[in-house]
PyMOL Python script that loads the backbone (N, CA, C, O; Angstrom):
from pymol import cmd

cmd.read_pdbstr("""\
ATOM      1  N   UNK A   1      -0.175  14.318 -50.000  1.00  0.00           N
ATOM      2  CA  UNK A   1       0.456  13.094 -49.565  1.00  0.00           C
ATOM      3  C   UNK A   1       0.052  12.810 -48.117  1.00  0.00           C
ATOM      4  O   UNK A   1      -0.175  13.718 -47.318  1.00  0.00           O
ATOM      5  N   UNK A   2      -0.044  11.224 -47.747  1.00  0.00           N
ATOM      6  CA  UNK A   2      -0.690  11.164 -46.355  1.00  0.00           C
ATOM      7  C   UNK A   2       0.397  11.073 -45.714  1.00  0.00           C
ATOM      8  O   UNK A   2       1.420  10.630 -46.236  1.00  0.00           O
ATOM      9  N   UNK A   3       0.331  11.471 -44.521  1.00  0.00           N
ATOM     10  CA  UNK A   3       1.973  11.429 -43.666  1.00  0.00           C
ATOM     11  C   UNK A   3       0.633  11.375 -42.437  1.00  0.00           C
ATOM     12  O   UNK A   3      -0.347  12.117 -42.365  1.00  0.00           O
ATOM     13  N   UNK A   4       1.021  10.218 -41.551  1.00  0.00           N
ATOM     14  CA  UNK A   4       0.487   9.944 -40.700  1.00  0.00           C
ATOM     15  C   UNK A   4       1.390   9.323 -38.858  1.00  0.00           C
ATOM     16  O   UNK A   4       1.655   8.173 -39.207  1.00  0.00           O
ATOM     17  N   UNK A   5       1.660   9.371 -38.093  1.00  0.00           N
ATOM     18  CA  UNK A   5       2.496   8.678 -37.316  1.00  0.00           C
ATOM     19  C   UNK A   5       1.392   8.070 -36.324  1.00  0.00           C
ATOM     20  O   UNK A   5       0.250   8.480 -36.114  1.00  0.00           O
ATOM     21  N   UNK A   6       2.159   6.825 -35.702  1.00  0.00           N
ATOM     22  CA  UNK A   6       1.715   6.103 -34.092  1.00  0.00           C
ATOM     23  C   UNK A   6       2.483   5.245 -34.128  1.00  0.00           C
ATOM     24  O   UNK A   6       2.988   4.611 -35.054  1.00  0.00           O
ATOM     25  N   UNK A   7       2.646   5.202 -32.300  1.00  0.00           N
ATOM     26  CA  UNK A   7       3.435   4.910 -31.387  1.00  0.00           C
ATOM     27  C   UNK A   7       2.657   3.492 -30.831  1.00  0.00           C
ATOM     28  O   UNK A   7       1.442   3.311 -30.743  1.00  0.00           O
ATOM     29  N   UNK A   8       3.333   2.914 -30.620  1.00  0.00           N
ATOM     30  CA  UNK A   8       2.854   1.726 -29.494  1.00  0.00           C
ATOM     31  C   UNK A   8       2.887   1.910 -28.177  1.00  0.00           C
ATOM     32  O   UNK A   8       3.952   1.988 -27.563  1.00  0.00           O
ATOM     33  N   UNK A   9       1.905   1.983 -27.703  1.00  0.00           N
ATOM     34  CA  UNK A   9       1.455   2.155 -25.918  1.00  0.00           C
ATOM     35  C   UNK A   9       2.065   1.222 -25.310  1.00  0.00           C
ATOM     36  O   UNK A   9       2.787   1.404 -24.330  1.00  0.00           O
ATOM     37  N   UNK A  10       1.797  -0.013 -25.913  1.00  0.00           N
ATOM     38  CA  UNK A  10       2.131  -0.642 -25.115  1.00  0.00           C
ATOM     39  C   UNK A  10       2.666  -2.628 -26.207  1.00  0.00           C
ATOM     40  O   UNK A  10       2.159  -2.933 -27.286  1.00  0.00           O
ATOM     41  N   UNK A  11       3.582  -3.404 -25.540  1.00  0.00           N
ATOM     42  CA  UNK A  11       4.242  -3.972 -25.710  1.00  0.00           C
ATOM     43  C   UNK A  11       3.096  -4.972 -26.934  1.00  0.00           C
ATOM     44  O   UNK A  11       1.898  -4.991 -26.652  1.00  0.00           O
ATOM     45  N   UNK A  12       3.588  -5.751 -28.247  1.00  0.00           N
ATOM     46  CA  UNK A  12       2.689  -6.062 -29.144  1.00  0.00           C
ATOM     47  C   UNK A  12       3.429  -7.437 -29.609  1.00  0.00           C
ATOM     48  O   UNK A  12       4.415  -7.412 -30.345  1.00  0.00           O
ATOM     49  N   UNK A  13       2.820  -8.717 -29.074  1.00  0.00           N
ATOM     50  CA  UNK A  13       3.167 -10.033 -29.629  1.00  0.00           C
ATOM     51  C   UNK A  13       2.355 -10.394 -31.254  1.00  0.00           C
ATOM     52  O   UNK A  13       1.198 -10.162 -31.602  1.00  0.00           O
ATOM     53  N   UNK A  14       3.013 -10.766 -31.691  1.00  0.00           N
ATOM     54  CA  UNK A  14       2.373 -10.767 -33.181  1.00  0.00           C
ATOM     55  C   UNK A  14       2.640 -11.939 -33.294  1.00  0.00           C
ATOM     56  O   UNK A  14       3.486 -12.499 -32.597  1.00  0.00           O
ATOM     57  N   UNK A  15       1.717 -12.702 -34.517  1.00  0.00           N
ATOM     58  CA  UNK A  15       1.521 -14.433 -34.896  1.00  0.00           C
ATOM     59  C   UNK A  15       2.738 -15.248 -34.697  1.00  0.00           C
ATOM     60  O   UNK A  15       2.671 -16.409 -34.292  1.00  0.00           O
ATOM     61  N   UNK A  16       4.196 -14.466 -35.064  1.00  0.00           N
ATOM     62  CA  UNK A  16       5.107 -15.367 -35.853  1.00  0.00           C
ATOM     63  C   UNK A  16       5.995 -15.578 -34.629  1.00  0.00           C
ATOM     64  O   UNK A  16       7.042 -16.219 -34.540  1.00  0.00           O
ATOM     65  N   UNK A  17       5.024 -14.572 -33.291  1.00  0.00           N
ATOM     66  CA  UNK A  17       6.327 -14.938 -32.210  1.00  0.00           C
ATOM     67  C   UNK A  17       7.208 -13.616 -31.674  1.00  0.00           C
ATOM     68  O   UNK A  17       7.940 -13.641 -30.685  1.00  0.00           O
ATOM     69  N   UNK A  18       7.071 -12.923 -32.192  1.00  0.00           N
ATOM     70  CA  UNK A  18       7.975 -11.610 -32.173  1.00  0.00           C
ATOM     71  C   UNK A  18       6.992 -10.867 -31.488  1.00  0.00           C
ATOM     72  O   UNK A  18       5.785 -11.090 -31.406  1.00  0.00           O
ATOM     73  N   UNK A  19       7.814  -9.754 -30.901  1.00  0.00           N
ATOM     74  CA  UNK A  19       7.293  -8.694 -29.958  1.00  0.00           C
ATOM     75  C   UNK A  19       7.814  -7.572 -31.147  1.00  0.00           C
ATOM     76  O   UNK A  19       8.730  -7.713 -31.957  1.00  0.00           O
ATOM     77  N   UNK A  20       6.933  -6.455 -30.959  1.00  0.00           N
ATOM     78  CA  UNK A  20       7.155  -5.192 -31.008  1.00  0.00           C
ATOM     79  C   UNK A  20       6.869  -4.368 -29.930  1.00  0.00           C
ATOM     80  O   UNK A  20       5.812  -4.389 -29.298  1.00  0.00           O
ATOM     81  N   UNK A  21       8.147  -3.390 -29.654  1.00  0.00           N
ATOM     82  CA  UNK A  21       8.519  -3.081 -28.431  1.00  0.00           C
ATOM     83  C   UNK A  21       6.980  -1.809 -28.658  1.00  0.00           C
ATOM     84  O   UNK A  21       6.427  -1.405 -29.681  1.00  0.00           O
ATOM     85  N   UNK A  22       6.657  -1.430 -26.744  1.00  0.00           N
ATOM     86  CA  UNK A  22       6.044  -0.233 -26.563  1.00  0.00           C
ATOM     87  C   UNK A  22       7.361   0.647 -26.729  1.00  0.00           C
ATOM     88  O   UNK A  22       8.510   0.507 -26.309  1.00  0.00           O
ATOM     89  N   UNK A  23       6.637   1.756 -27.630  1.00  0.00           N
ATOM     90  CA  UNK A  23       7.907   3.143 -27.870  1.00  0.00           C
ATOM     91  C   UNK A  23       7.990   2.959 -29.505  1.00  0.00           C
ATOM     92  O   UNK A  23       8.413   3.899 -30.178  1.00  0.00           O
ATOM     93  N   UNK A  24       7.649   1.942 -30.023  1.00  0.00           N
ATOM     94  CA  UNK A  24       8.074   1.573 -31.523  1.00  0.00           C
ATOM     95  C   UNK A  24       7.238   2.748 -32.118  1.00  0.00           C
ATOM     96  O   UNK A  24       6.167   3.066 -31.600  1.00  0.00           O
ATOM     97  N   UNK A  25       7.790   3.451 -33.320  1.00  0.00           N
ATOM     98  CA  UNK A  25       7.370   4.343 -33.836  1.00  0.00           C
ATOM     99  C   UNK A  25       6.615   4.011 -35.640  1.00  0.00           C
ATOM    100  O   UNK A  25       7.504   4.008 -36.491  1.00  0.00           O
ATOM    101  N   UNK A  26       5.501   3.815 -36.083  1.00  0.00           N
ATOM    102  CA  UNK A  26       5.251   4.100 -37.050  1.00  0.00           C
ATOM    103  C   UNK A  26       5.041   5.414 -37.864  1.00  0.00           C
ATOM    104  O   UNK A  26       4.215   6.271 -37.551  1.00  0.00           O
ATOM    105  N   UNK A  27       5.912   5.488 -38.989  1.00  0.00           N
ATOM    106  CA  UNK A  27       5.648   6.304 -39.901  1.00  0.00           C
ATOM    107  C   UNK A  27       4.635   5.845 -41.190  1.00  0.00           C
ATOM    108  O   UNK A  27       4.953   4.735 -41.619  1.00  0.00           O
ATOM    109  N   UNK A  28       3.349   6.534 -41.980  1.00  0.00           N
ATOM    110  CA  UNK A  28       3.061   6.538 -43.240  1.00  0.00           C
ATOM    111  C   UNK A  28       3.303   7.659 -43.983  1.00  0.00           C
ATOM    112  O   UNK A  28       2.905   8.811 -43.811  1.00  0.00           O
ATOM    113  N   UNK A  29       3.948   7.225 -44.763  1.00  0.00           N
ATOM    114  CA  UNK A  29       4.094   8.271 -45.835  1.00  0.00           C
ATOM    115  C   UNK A  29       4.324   8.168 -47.099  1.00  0.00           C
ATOM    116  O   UNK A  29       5.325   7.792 -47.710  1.00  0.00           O
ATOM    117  N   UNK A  30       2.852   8.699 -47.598  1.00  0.00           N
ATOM    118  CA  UNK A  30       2.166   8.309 -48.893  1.00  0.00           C
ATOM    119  C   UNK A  30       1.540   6.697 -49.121  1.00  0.00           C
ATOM    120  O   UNK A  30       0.556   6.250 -48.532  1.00  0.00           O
ATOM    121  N   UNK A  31       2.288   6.042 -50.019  1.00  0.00           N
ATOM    122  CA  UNK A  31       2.217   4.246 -49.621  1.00  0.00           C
ATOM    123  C   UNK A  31       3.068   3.546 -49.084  1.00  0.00           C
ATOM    124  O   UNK A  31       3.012   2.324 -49.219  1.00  0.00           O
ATOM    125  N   UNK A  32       4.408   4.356 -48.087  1.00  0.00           N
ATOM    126  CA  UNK A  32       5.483   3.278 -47.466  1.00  0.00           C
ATOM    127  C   UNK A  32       5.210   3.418 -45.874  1.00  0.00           C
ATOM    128  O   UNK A  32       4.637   4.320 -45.263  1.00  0.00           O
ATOM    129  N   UNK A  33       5.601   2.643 -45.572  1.00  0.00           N
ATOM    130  CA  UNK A  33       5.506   2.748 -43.974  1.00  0.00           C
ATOM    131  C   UNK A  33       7.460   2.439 -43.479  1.00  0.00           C
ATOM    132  O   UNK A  33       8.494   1.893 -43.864  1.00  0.00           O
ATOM    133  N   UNK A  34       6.995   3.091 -42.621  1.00  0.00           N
ATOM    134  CA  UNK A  34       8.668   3.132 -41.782  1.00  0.00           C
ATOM    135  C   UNK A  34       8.396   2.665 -39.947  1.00  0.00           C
ATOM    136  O   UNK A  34       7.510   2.963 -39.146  1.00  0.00           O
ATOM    137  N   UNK A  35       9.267   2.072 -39.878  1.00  0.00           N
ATOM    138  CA  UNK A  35       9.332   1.516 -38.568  1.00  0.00           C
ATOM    139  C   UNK A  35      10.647   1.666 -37.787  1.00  0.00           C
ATOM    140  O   UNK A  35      11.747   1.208 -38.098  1.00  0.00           O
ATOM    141  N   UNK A  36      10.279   2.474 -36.599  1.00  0.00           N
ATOM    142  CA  UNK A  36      11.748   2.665 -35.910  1.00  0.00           C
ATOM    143  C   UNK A  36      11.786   2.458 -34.348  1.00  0.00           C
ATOM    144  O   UNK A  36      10.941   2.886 -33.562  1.00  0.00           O
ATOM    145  N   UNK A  37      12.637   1.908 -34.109  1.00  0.00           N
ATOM    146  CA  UNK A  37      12.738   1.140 -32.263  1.00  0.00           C
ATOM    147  C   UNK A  37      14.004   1.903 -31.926  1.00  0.00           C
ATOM    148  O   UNK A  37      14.660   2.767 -32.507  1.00  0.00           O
ATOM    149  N   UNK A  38      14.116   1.171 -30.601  1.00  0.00           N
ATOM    150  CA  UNK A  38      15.483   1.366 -30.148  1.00  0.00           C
ATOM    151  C   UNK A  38      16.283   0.038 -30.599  1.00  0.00           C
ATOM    152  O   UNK A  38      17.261  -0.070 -29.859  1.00  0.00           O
ATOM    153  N   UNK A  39      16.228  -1.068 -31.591  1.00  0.00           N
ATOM    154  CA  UNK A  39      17.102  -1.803 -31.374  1.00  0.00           C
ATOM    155  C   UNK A  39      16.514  -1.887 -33.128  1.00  0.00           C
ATOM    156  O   UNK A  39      16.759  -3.074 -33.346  1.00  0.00           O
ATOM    157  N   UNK A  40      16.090  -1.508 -34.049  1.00  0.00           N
ATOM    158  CA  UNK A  40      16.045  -1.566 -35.805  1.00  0.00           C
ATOM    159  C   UNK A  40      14.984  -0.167 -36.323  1.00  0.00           C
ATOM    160  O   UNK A  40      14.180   0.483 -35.655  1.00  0.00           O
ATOM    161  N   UNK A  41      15.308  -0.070 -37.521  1.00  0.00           N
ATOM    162  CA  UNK A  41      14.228   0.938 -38.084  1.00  0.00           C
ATOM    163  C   UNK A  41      14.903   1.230 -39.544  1.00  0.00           C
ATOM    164  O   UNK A  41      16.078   1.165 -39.903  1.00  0.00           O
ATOM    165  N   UNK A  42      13.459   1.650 -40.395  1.00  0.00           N
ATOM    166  CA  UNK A  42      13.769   1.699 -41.951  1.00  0.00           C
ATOM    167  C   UNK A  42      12.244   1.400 -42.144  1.00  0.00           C
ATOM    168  O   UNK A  42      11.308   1.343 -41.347  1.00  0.00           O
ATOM    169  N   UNK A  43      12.357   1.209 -43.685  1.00  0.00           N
ATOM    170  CA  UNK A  43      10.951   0.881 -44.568  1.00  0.00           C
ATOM    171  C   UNK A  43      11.121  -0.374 -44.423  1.00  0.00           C
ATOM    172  O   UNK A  43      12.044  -1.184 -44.510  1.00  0.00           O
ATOM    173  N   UNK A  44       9.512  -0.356 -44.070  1.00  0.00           N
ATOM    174  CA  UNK A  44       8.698  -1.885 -44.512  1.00  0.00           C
ATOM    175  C   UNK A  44       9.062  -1.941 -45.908  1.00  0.00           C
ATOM    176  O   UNK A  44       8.898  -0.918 -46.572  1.00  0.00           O
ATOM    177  N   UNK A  45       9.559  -3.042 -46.492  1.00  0.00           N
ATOM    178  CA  UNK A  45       9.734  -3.415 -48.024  1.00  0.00           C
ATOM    179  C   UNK A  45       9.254  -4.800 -48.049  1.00  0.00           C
ATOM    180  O   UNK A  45       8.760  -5.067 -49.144  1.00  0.00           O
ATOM    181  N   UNK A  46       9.229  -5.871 -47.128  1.00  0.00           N
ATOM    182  CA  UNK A  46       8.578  -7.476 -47.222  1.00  0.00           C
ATOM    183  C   UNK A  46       7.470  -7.335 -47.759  1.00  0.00           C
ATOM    184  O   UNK A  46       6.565  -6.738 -47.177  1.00  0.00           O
ATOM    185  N   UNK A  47       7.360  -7.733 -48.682  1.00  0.00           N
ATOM    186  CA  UNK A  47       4.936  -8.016 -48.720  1.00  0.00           C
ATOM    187  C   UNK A  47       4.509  -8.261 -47.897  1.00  0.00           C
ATOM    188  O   UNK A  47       3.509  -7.634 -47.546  1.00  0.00           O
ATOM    189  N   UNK A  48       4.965  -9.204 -47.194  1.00  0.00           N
ATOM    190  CA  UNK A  48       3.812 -10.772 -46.136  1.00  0.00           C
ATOM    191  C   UNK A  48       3.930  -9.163 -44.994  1.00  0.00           C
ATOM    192  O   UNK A  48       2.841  -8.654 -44.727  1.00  0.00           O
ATOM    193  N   UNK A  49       4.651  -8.772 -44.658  1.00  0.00           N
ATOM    194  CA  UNK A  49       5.033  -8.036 -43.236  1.00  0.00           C
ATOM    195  C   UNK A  49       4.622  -6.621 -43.854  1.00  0.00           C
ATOM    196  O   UNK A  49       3.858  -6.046 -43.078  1.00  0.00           O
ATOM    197  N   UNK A  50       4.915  -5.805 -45.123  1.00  0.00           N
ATOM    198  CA  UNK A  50       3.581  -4.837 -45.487  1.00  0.00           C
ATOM    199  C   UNK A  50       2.441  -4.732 -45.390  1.00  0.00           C
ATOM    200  O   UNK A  50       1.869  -3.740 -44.938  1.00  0.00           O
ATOM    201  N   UNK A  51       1.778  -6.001 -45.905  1.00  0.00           N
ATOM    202  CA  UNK A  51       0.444  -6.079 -45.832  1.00  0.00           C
ATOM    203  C   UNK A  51      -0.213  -6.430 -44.391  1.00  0.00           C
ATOM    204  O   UNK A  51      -1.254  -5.967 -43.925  1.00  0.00           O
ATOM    205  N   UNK A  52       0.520  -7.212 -43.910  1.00  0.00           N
ATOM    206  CA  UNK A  52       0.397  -7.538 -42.303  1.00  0.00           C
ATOM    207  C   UNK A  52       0.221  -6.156 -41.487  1.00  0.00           C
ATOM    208  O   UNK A  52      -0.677  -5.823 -40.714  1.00  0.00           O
ATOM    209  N   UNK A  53       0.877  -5.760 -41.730  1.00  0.00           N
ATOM    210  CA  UNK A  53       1.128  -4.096 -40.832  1.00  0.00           C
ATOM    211  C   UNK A  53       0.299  -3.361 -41.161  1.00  0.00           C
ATOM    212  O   UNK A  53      -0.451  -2.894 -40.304  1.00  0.00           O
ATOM    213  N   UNK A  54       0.146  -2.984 -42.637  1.00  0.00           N
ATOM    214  CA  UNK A  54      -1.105  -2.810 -43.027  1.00  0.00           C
ATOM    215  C   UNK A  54      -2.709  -2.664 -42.485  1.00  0.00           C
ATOM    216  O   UNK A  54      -3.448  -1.814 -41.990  1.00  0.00           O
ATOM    217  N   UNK A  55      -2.727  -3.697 -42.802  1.00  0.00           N
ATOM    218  CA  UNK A  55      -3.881  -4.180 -42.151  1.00  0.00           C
ATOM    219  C   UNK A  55      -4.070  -3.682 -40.901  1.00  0.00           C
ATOM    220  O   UNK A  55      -4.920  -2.836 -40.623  1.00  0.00           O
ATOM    221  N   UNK A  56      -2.801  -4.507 -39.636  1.00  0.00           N
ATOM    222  CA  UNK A  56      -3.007  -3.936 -38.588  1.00  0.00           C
ATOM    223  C   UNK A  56      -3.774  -2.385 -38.076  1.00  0.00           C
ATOM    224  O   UNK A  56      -4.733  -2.084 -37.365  1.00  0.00           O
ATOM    225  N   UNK A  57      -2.958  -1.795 -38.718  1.00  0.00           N
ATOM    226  CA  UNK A  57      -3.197  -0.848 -38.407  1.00  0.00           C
ATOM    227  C   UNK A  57      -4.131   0.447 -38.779  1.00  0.00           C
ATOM    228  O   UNK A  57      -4.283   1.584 -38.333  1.00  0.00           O
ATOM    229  N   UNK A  58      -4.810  -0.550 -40.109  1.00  0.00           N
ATOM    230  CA  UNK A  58      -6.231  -0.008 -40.128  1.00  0.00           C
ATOM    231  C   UNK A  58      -7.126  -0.375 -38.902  1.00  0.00           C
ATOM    232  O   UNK A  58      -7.910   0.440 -38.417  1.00  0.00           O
ATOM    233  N   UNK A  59      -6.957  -1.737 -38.392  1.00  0.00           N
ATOM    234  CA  UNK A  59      -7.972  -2.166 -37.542  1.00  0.00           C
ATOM    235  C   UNK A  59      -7.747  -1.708 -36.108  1.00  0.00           C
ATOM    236  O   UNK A  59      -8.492  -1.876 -35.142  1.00  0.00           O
ATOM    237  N   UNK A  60      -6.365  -0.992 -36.176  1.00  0.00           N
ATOM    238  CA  UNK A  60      -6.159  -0.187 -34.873  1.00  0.00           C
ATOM    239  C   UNK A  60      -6.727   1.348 -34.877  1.00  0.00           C
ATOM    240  O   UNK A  60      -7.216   1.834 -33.857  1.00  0.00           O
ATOM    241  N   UNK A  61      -6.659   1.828 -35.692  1.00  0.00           N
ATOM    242  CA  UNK A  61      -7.527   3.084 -36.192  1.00  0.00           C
ATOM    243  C   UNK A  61      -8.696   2.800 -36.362  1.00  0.00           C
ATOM    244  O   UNK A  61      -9.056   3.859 -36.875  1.00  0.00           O
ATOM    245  N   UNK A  62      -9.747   2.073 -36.325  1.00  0.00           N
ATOM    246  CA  UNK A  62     -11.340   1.912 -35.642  1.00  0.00           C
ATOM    247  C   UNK A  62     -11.262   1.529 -34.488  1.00  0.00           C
ATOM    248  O   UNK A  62     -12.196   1.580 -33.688  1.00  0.00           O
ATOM    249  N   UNK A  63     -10.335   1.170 -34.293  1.00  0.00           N
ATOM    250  CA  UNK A  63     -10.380   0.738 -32.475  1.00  0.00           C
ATOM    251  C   UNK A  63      -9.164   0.811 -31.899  1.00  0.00           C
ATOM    252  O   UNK A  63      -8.722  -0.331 -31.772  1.00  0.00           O
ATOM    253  N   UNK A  64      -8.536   1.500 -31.556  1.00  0.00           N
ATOM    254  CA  UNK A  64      -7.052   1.574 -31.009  1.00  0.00           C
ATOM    255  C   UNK A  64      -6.985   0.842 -29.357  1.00  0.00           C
ATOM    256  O   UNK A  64      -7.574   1.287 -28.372  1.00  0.00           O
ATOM    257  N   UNK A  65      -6.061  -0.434 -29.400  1.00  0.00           N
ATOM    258  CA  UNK A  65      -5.579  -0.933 -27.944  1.00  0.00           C
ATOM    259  C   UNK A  65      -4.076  -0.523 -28.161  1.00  0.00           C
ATOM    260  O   UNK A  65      -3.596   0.161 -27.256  1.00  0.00           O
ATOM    261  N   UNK A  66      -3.125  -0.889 -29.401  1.00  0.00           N
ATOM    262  CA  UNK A  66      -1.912  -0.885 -29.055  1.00  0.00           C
ATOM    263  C   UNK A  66      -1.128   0.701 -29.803  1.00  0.00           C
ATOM    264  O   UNK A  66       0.061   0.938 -29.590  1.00  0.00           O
ATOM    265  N   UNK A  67      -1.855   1.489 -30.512  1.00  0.00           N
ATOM    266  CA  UNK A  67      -1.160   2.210 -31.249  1.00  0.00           C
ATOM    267  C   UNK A  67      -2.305   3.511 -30.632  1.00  0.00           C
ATOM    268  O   UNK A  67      -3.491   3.565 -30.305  1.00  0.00           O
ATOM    269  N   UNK A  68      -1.029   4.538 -30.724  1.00  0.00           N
ATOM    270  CA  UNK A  68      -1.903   5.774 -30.634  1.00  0.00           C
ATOM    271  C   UNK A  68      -1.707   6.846 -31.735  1.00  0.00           C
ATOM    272  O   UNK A  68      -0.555   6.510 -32.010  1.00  0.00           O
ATOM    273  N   UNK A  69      -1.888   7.609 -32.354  1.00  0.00           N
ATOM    274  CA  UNK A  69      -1.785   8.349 -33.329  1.00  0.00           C
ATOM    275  C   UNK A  69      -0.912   9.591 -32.420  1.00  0.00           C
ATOM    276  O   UNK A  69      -0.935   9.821 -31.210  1.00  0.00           O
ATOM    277  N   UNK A  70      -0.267  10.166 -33.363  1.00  0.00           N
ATOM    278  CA  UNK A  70       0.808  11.795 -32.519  1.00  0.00           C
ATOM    279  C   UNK A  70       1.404  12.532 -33.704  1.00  0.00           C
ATOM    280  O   UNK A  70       2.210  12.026 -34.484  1.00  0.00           O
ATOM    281  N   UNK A  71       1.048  13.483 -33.755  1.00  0.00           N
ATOM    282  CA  UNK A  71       1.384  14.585 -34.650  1.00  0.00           C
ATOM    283  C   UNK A  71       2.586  14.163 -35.165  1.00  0.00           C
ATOM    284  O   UNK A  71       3.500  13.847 -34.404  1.00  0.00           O
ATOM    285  N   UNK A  72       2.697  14.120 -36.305  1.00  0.00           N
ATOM    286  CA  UNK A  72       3.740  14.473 -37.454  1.00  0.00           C
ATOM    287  C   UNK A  72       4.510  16.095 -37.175  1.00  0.00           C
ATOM    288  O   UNK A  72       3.831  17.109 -37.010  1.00  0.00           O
ATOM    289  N   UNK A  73       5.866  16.088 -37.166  1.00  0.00           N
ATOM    290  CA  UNK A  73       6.640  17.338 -37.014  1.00  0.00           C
ATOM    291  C   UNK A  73       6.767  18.227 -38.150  1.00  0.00           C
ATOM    292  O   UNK A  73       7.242  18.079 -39.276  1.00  0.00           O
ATOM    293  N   UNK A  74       6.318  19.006 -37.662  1.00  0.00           N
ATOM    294  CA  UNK A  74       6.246  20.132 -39.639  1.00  0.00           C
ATOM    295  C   UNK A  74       7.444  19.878 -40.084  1.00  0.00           C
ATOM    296  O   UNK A  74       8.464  19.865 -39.394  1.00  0.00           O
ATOM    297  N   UNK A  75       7.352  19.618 -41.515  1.00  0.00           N
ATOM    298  CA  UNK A  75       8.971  19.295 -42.487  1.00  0.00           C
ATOM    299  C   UNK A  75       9.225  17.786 -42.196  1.00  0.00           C
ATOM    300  O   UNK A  75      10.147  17.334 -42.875  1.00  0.00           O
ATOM    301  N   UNK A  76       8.832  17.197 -41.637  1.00  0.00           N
ATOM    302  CA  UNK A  76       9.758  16.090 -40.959  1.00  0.00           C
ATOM    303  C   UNK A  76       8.226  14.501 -41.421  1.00  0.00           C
ATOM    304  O   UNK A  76       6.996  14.545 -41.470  1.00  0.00           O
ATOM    305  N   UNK A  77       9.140  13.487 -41.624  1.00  0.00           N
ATOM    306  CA  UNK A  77       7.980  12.280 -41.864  1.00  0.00           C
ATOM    307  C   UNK A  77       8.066  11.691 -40.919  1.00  0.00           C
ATOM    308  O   UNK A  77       7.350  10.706 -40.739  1.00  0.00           O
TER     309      UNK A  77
END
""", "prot")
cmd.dss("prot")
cmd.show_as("cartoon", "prot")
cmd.util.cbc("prot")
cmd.orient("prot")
């Protein structure tokens, strides 16, 4: 199973207007993604905002500006 994490370096305006804070934490694990801040967190479940994120963050993993990758905690997603 893929269990993958990254963090946002730094502060991330996205199309619809919204910020995602620097500190925001992505989780993958397997095919869900989890998202956790200081002010919401849980599974991505939207499509439009799955696939969006998605994406993102393949194209941040060939080229990383806003996300950095950081070890996964043994036992822990």
């Amino acid at each position: 199973m893929v269990r993958k994490r990254f963090v946002f370096v730094k502060d991330f305006s996205n199309v619809a207007g919204g910020i995602i804070n620097a500190g925001t934490t992505i989780d993958i694990v397997g095919q869900n993604i989890f998202m956790e801040s200081n002010t919401f967190g849980g599974q991505v479940i939207d499509p439009y905002m799955y696939e969006s994120l998605h994406k993102f963050i393949e194209q941040e993993y060939a080229r990383p500006n806003y996300l950095r990758e950081v070890p996964v905690p043994y036992n822990k997603a």
